[in-house]
C-alpha positions as semicolon CSV with decimal commas, in nm:
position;residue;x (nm);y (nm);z (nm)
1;X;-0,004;0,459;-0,832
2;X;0,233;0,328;-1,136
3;X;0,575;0,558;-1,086
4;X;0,424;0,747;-0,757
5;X;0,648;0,767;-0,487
6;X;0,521;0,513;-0,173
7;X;0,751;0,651;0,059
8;X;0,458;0,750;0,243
9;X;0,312;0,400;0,254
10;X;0,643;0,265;0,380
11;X;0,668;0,496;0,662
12;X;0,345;0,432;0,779
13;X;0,390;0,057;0,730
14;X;0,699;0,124;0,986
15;X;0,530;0,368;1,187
16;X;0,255;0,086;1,275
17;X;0,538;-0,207;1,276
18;X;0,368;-0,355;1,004
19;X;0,538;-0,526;0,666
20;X;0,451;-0,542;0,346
21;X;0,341;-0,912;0,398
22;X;0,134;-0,809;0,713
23;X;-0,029;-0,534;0,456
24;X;-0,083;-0,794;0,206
25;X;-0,277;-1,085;0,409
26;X;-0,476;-0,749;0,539
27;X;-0,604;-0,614;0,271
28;X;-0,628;-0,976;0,049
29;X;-0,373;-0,942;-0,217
30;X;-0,066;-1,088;-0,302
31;X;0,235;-1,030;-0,153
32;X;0,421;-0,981;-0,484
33;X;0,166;-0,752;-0,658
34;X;0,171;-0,527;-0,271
35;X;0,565;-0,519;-0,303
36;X;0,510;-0,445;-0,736
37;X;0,270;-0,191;-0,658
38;X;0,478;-0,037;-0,349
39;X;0,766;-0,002;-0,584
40;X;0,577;0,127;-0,847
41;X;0,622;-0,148;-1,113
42;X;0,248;-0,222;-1,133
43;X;-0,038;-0,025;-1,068
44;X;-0,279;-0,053;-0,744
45;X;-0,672;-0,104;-0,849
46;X;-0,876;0,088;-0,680
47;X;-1,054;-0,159;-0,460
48;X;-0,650;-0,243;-0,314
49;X;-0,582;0,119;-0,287
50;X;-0,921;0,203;-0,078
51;X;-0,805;-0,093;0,153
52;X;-0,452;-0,022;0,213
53;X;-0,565;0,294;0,305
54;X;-0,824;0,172;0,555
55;X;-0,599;-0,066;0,647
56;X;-0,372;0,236;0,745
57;X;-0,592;0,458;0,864
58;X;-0,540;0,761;0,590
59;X;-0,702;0,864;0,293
60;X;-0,596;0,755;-0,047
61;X;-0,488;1,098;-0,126
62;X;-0,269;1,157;0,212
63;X;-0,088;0,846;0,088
64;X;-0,064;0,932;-0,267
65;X;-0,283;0,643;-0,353
């Protein structure tokens, strides 16, 4: 996900009037690496990216995961 654009992430985040801490404690990760990996500074593992997507109810790919 390094350098992706999460746009999509965000607006679903909004969409379900979630936050990035909400998305965090849901999916077990820390806040900082969610917000790194949201902003593309860092990027997502696999096992984070599969539950973020759960979490949001899309597919990795629909997100750009």
């Amino acid at each position: 996900m390094k350098g992706k654009d999460m746009s999509k992430v965000a607006m679903r985040l909004a969409a379900m009037g979630m936050r990035q801490k909400d998305l965090a404690q849901a999916v077990g990760a820390n806040e900082t690496y969610i917000s790194r990996v949201l902003n593309g500074r860092q990027k997502c593992s696999d096992r984070v990216a599969d539950a973020i997507a759960a979490k949001l109810g899309r597919t990795r790919r629909t997100l750009g995961l």
